[in-house]
C-alpha positions in Angstrom: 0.0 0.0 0.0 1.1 3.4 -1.0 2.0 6.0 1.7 -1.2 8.4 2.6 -0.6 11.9 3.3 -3.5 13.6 4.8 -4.6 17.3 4.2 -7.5 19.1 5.4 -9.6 20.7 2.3 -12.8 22.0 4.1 -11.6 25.5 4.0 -11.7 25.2 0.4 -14.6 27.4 -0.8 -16.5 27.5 -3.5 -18.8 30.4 -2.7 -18.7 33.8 -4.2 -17.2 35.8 -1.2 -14.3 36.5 0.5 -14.0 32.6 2.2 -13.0 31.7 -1.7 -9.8 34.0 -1.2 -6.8 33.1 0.8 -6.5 29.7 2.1 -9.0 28.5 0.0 -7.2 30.0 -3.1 -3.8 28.1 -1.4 -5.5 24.9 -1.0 -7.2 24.8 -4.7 -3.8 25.0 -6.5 -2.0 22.7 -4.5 -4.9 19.8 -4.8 -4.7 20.7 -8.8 -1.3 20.1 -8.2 -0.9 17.3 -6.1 -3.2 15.7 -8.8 -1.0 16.8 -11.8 2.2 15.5 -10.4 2.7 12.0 -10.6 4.2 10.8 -7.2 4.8 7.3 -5.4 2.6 8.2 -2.4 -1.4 9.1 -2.1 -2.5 12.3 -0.8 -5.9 12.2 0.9 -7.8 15.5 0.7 -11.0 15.7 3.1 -12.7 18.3 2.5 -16.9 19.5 2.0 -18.7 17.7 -0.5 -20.5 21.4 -1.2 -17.1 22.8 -2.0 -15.5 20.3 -4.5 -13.1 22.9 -7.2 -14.6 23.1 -10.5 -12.2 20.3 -12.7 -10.1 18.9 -9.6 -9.9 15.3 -10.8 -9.0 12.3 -8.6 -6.6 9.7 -9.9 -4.5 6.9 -8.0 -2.3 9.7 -6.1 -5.1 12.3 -5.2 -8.2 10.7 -3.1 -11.0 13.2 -2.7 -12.7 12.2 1.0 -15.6 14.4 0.4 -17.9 15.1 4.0 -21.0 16.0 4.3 -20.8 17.8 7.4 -21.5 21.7 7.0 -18.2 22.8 7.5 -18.8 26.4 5.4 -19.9 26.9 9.2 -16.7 27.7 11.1 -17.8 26.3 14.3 -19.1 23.1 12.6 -15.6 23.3 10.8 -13.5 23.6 14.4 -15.8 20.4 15.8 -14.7 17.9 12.7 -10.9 18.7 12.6 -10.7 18.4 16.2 -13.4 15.5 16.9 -14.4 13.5 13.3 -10.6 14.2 11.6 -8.5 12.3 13.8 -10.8 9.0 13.6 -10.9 9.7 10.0 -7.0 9.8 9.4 -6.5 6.6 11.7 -9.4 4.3 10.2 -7.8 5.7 6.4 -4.1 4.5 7.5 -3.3 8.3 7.0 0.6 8.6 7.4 1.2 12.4 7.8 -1.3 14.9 8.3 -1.7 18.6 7.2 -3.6 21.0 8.6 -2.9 24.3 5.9 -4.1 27.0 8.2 -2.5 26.9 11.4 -4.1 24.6 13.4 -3.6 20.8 14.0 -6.4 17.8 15.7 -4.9 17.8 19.3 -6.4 14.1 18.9 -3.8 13.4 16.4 -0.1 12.1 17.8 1.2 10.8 14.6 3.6 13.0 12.1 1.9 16.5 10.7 3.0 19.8 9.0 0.9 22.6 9.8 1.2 26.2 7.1 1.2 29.2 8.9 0.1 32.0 6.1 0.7 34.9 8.6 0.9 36.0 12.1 -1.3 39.3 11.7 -3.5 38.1 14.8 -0.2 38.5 17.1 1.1 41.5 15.4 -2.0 43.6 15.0 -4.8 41.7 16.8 -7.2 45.1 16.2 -8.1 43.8 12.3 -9.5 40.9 13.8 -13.2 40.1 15.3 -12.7 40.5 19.2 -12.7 36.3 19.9 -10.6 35.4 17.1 -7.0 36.2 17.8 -7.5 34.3 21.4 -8.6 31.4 19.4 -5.6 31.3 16.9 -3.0 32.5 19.0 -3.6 29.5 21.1 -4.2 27.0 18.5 -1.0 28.0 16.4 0.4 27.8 19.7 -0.2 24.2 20.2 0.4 23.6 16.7 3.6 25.0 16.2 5.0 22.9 19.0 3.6 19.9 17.7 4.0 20.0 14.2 6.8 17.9 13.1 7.6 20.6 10.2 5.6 24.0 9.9 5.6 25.6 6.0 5.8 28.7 6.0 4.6 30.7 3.0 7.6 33.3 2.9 10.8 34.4 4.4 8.9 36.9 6.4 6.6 34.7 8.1 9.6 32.2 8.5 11.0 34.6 10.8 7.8 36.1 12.2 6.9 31.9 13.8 10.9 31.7 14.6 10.4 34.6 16.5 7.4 34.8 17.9 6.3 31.5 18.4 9.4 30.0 19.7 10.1 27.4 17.3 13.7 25.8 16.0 15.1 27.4 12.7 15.3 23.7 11.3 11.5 22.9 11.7 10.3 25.3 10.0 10.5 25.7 6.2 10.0 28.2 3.6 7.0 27.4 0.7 6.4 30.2 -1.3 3.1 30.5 -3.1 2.8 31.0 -6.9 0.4 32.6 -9.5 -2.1 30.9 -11.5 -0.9 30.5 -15.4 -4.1 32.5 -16.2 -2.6 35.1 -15.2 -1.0 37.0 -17.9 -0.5 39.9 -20.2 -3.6 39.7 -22.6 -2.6 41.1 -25.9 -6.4 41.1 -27.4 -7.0 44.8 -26.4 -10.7 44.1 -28.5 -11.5 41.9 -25.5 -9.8 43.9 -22.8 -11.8 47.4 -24.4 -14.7 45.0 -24.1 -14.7 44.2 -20.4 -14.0 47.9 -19.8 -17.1 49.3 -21.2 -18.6 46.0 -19.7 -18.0 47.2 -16.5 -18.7 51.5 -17.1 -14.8 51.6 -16.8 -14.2 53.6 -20.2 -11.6 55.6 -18.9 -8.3 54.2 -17.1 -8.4 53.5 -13.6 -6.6 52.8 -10.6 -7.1 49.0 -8.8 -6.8 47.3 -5.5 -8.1 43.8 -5.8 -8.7 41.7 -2.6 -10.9 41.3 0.7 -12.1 44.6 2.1 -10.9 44.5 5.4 -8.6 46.6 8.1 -5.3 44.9 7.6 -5.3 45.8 3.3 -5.2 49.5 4.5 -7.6 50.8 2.8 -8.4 53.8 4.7 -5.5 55.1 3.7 -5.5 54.4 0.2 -8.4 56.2 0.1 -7.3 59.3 1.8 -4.2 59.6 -0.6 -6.7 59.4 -3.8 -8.7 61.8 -2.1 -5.4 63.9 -1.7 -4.8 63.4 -5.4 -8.1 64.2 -6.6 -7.4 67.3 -4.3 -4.1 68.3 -6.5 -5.9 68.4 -9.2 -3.7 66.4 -11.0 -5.9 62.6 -11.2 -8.9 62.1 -13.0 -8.9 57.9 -13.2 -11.6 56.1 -11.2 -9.8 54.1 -7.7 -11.7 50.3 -7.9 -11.7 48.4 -4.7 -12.5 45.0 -6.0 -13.2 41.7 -3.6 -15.3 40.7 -1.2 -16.6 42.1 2.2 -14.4 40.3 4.6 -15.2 41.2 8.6 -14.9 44.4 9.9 -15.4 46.1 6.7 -18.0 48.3 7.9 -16.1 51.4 8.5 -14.3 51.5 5.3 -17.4 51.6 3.2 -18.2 54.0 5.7 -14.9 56.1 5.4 -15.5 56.0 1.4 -18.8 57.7 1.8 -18.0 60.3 4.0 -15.1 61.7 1.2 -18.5 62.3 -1.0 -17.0 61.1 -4.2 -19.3 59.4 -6.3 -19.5 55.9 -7.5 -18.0 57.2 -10.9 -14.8 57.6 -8.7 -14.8 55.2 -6.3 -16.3 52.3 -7.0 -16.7 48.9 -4.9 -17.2 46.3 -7.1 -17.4 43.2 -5.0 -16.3 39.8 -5.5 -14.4 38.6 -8.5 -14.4 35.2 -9.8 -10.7 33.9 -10.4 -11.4 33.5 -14.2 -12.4 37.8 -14.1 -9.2 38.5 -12.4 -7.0 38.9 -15.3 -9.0 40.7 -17.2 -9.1 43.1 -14.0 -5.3 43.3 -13.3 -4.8 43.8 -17.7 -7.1 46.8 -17.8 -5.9 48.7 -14.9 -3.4 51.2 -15.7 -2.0 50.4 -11.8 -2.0 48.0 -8.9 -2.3 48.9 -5.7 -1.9 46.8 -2.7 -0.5 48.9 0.1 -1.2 46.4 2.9 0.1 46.9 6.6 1.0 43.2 7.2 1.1 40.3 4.8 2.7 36.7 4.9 2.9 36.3 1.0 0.9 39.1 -1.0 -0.5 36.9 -3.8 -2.6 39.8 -5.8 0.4 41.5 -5.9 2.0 38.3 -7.4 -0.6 38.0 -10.0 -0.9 41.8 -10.8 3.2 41.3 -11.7 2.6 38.2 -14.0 0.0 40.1 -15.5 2.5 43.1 -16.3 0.7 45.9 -14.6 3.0 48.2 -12.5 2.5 47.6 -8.7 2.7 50.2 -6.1 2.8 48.2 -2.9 3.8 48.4 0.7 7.2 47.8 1.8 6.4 46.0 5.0 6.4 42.6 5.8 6.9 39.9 3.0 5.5 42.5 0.1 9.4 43.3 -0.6 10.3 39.8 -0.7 7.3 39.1 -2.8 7.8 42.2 -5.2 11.7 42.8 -5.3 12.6 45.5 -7.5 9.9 45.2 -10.0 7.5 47.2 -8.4 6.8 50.8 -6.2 7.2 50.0 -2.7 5.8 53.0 0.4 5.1 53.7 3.4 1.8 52.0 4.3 1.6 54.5 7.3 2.1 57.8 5.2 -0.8 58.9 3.2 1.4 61.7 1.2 4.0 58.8 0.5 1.2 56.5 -0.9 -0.4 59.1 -3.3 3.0 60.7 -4.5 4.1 57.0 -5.5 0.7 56.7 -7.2 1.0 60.5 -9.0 4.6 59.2 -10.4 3.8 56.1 -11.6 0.6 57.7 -13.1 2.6 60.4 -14.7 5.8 58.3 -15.6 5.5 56.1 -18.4 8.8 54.8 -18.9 8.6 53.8 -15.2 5.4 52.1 -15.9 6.4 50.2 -18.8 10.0 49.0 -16.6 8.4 48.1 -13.9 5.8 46.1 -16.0 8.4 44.2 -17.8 10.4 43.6 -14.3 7.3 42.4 -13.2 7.4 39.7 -15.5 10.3 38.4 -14.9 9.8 38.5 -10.8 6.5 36.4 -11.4 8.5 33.8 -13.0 10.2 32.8 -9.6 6.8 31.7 -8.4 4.4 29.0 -9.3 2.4 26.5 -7.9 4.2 23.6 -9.4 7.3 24.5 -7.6 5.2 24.7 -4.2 3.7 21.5 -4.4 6.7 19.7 -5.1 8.5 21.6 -2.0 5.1 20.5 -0.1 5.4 17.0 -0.6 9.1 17.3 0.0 8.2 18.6 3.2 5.6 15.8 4.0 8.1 13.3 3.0 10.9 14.3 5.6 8.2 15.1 8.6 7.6 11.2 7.9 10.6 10.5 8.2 11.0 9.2 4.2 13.9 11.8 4.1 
């Protein structure tokens, strides 16, 4: 019998909101890839049978255990990875398990790798609903120290569960996510003119794509287009695509009170993964100016795409970015709108930093993280 590796899927989302970002967007390209790769062990994802990927196909080295527990609840979700998972991966003669958001079945005393995406709930614990960071502080807590390996998803984060968790340099290894082959420079500008007038965007605009929430710093990105529209010197539209994630509330809040117009800034909710290229390819800039973030995967896929990035130049969004991109002060609304005048008004810069952008986004893909994945499952067996 092959060796079974054992992943939990249910925060795979299907749904049109922001649950379908993030993890969910982590776990769906690894599964596609875990069932591309050919490999000599079988990897056992359990995950909802509501939330299946659209054309994730099982073969003899991915195993789809499909529930039909309601875990699109989160507390229904907490009850089977502690309670129903670890009687699952012991009646499935599961050899290693993952859990690829922090938390590990306390039930479970056999080898594991858990993937810490970030530590924002210890570093800023104010972007967060008021029980939450309690909750995951101590569960990443416990996991940490039991995980046999712990992936994280960038330098950054490496050294953020090094540090602040306590954990030996040698347990924990660096993953780095990777960005979807769709995304790309589309070079039918018919169908990019197309989708613009689609979508009332007929004249250039500005674009942050991801959850509305605290942490993306979106007050401030505001306030510096506001300061901008104040100069007299920007006329393009600022679009804050993605879905309401929690706490939003006072950032469509904030947006009203500037009294612009939904001509000039426009929330235009979720966008399905196949929409986001066409998004990132008919923007005229990316901006992502985010206070805290363990990878930065729109900025990722804005670079592949070719658009110039303006971005922050905390946390991993350096590592992420390199030099093909704009990097500022989250904190400073004067920086953030002078580095979105220059770009705006520099098109040699844009055009550099879009071809640099390219060839940063090569450096990342999902094949090269699942391969480093199962590498990592491998050795926390003890195969390596």
């Amino acid at each position: 019998m092959a060796v079974r590796f054992g992943i939990n899927a249910h925060l795979v989302s299907t749904a049109q909101s922001y649950r379908a970002a993030g993890t969910s967007r982590y776990l769906t390209h690894l599964l596609a890839e875990f069932s591309a790769a050919p490999c000599d062990e079988e990897v056992w994802a359990y995950l909802s049978d509501r939330h299946v990927p659209h054309g994730l196909v099982p073969n003899e080295h991915l195993v789809l255990a499909r529930s039909r527990w309601p875990t699109y609840r989160p507390a229904v979700r907490l009850l089977w990875e502690q309670a129903a998972w670890p009687v699952l991966l012991r009646k499935d003669r599961i050899a290693l398990a993952h859990g690829p958001a922090q938390v590990l079945p306390l039930a479970w005393s056999g080898p594991s790798v858990v993937t810490v995406h970030d530590l924002a709930f210890m570093v800023d614990s104010t972007t967060f609903r008021r029980r939450s960071p309690t909750y995951l502080r101590v569960m990443v807590a416990l996991a940490a120290k039991r995980a046999s390996r712990i992936i994280a998803v960038s330098e950054w984060t490496r050294k953020d569960v090094i540090r602040l968790l306590g954990v030996r340099p040698e347990k924990v290894v660096c993953v780095y996510e990777g960005a979807d082959s769709r995304h790309r420079p589309i070079e039918d500008l018919n169908a990019l003119e197309a989708f613009r007038q689609d979508h009332g965007l007929s004249r250039p605009f500005i674009l942050y794509l991801g959850t509305i929430e605290p942490r993306k710093n979106l007050i401030r990105l505001i306030d510096a287009y506001v300061e901008l529209r104040r100069r007299g010197c920007i006329e393009f539209p600022l679009v804050l695509a993605g879905g309401m994630g929690p706490l939003h509330e006072p950032i469509r809040a904030h947006a009203a009170a500037t009294g612009l117009g939904p001509e000039d800034l426009r929330f235009v909710g979720f966008v399905p993964e196949e929409e986001k290229p066409l998004w990132y390819n008919s923007a005229s800039l990316f901006v992502y100016p985010s206070q805290y973030e363990g990878f930065g995967l729109p900025a990722l896929e804005a670079l592949s795409c070719g658009t110039p990035v303006l971005t922050s130049n905390r946390s991993s969004l350096p590592e992420v970015i390199g030099e093909a991109g704009m990097l500022v002060d989250p904190l400073d609304v004067a920086a953030i709108a002078d580095g979105i005048q220059r770009l705006l008004e520099d098109q040699r810069l844009r055009e550099r930093l879009g071809a640099a952008g390219l060839a940063q986004a090569k450096r990342f893909s999902w094949q090269a993280a699942a391969r480093q994945t199962l590498d990592v499952y491998r050795s926390a067996a003890g195969q390596a």
